[in-house]
N, C-alpha and C positions, 0 to 999 in steps of 0.2 A: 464540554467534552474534553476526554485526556487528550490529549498529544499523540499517544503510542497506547496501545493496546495487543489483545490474544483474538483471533477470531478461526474458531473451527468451522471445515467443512472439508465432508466426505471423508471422514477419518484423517486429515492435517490442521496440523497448529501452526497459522499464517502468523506474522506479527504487521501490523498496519501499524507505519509512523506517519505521521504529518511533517511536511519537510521546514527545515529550521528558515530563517532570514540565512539571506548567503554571507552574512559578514560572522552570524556563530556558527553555520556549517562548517565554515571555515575554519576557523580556532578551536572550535569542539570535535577536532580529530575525524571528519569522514562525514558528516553526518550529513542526511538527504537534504540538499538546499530548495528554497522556494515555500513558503508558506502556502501557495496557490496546488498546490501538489498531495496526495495520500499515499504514500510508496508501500507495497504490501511484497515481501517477504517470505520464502517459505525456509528458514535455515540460513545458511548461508547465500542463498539465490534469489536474485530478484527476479519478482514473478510480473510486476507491472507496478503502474503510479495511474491515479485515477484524479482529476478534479476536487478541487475541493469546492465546498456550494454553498455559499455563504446561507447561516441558519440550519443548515441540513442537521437532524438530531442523530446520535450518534446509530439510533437503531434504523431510521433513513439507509444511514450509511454501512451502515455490515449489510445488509438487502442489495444494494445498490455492489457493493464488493462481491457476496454471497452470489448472486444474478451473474459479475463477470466471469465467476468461476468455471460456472455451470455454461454459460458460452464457450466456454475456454478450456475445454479438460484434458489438452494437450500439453498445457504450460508445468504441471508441476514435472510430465517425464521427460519436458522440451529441453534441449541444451543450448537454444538461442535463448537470451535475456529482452523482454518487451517491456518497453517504456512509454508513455503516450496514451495508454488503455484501447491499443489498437493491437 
């Protein structure tokens, strides 16, 4: 599975990364650290960072994103940023 991807829902374009080792977060200018982590995106705003589950296939994994959205339909007009998938 990529690294980073597009995943829509309910009319937005999320972008889902998987976060780098912290030592190339680091030196690659900003970039989400922890490999243990899926940091999803909407623009400029972080909407949440989910688990990552070792073997999960990538359509797993948009289901399992897609599902926290639809818990969650506060976050895209929210002005607090959530981390944790809590």
């Amino acid at each position: 599975m990529d690294g980073k991807f597009e995943l829509s829902f309910d009319g937005r374009d999320y972008t889902v990364e998987r976060g780098e080792r912290p030592e190339d977060a680091a030196a690659g200018g900003g970039a989400p650290g922890g490999r243990d982590r899926w940091y999803i995106t909407l623009g400029p705003k972080a909407i949440t960072s989910l688990d990552a589950v070792p073997g999960e296939s990538e359509g797993a994994l948009r289901e399992r994103i897609r599902r926290w959205l639809a818990e969650h339909p506060e976050m895209p007009e929210s002005e607090d940023i959530v981390f944790g998938g809590g």
